[in-house]
MDAnalysis code that builds the backbone (N, CA, C; Angstrom):
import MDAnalysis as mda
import numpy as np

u = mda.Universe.empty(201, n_residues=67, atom_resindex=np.repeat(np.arange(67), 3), trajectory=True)
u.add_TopologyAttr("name", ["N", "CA", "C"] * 67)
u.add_TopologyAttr("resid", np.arange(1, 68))
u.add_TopologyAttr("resname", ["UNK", "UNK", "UNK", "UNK", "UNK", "UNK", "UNK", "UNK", "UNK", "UNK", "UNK", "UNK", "UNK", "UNK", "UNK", "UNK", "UNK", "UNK", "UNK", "UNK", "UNK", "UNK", "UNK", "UNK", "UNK", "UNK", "UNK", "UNK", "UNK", "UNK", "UNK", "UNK", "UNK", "UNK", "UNK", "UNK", "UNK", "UNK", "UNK", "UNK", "UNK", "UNK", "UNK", "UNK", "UNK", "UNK", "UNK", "UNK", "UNK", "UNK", "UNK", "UNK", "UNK", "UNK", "UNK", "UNK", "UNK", "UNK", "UNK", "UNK", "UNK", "UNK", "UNK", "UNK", "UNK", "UNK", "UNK"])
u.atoms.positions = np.array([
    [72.488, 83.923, 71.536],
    [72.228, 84.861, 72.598],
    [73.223, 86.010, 72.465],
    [72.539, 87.287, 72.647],
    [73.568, 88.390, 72.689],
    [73.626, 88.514, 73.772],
    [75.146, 88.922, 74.254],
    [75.701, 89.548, 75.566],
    [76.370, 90.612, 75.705],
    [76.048, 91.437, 76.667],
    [76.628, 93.111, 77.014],
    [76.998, 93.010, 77.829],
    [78.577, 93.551, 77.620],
    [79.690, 92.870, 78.626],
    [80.101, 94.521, 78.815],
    [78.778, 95.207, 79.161],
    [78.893, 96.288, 80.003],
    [80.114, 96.465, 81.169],
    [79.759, 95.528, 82.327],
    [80.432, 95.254, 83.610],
    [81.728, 95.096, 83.489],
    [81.967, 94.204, 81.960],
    [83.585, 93.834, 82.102],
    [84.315, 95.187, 81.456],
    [83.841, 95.955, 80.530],
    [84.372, 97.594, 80.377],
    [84.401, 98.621, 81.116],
    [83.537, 97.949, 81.941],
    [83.597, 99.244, 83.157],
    [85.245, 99.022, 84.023],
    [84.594, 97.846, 84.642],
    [85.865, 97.255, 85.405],
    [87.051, 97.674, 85.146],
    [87.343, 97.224, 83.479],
    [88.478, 97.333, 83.151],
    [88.768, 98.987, 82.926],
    [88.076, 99.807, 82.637],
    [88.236, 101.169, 82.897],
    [88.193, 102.135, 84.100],
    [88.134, 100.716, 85.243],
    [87.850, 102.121, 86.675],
    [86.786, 102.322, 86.801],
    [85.410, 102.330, 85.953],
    [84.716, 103.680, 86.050],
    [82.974, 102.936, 86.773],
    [82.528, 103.766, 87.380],
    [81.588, 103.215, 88.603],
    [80.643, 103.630, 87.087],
    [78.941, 102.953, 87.720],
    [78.004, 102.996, 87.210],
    [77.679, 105.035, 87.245],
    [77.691, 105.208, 88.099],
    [76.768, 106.588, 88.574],
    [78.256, 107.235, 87.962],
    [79.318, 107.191, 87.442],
    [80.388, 108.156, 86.935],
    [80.347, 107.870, 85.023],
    [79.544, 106.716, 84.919],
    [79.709, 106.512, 83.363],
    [78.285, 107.448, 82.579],
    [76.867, 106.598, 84.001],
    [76.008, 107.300, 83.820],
    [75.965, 109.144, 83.292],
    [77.071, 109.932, 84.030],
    [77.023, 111.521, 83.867],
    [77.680, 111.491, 82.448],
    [78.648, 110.357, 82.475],
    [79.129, 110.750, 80.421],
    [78.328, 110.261, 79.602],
    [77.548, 109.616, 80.033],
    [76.882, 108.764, 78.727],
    [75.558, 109.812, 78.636],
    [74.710, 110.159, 79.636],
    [73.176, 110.518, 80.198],
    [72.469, 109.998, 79.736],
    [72.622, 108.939, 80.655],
    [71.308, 107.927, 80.800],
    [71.258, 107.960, 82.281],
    [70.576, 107.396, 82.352],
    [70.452, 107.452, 83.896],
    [70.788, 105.858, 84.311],
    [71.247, 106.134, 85.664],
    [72.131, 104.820, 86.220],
    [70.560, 103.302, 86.491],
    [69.625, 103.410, 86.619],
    [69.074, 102.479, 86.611],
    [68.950, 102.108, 85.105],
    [69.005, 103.067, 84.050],
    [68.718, 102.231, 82.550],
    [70.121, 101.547, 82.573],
    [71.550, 102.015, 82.746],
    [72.930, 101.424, 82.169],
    [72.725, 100.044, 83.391],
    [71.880, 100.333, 84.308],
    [72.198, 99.271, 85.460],
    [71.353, 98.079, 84.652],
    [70.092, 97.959, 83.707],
    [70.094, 97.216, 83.303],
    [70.609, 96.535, 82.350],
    [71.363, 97.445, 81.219],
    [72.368, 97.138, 80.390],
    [73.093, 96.147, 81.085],
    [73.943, 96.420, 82.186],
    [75.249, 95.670, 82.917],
    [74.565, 94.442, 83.187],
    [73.717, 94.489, 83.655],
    [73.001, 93.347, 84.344],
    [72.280, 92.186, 83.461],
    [72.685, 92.753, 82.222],
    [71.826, 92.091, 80.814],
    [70.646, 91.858, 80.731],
    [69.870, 92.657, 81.459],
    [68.236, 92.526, 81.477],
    [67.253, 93.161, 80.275],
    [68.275, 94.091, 79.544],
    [67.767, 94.748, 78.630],
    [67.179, 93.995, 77.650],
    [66.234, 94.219, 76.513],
    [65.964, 93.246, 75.468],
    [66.489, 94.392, 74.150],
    [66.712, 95.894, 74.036],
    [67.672, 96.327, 73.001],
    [68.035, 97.561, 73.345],
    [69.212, 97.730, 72.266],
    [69.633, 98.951, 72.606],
    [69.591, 99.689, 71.251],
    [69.454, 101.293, 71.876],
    [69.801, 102.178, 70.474],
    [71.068, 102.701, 70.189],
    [71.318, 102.572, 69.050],
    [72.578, 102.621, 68.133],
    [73.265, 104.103, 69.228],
    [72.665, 105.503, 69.426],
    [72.836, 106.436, 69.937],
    [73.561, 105.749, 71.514],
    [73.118, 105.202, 72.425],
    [73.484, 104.657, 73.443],
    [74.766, 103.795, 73.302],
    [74.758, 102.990, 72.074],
    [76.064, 102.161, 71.640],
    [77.118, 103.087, 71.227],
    [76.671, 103.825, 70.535],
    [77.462, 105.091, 70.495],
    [78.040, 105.819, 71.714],
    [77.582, 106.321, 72.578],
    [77.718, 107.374, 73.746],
    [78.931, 106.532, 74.664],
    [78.152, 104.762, 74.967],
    [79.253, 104.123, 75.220],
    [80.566, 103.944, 74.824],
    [80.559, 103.618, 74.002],
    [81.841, 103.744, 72.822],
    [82.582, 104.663, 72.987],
    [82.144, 105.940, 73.276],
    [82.668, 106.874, 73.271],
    [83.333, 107.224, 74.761],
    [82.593, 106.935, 75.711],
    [82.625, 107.028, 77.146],
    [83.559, 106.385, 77.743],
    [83.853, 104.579, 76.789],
    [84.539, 103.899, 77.765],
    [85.693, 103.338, 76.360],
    [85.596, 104.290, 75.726],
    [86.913, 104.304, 74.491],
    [86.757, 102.764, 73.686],
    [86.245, 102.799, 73.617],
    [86.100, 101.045, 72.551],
    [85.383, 101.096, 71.533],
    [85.529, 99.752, 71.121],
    [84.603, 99.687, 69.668],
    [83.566, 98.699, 69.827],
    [81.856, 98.730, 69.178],
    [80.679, 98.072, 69.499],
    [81.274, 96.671, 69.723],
    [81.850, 96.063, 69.464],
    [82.579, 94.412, 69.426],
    [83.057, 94.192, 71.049],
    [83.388, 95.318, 71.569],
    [83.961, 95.060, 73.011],
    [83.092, 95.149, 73.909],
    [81.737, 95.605, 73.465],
    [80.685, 96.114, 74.385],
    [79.332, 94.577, 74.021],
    [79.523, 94.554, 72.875],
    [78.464, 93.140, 72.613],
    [78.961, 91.798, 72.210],
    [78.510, 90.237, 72.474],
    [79.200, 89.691, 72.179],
    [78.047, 88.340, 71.971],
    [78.269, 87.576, 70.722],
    [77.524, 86.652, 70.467],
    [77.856, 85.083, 70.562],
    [76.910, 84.678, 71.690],
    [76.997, 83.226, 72.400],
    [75.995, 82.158, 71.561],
    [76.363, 81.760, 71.257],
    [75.405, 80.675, 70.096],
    [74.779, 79.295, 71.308],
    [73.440, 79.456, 71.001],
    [72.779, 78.371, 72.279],
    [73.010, 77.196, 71.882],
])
């Protein structure tokens, strides 16, 4: 299982949904499903924007749980 540990980078950066949303532009209901892990994928461009937004590298943002 992959996991997007959206919520825990935010947290740890301060930064609200609707304040990451204006750096990233996406809009806060798409990142709200990211956080919420409802998504089924993401594009490399979005992994990117994050990355960039909340200063990390793809490894801090995804994380693989073996069932």
């Amino acid at each position: 299982m992959i996991r997007i540990k959206l919520d825990v980078m935010m947290a740890e950066r301060k930064m609200s949904l609707n304040e990451l949303s204006e750096k990233v532009g996406i809009t806060p209901a798409n990142l709200s499903i990211l956080k919420n892990e409802k998504g089924k994928a993401i594009r490399f461009s979005t992994l990117d924007a994050l990355c960039k937004a909340l200063d990390c590298q793809p490894g801090d943002l995804i994380e693989y749980i073996e069932e």
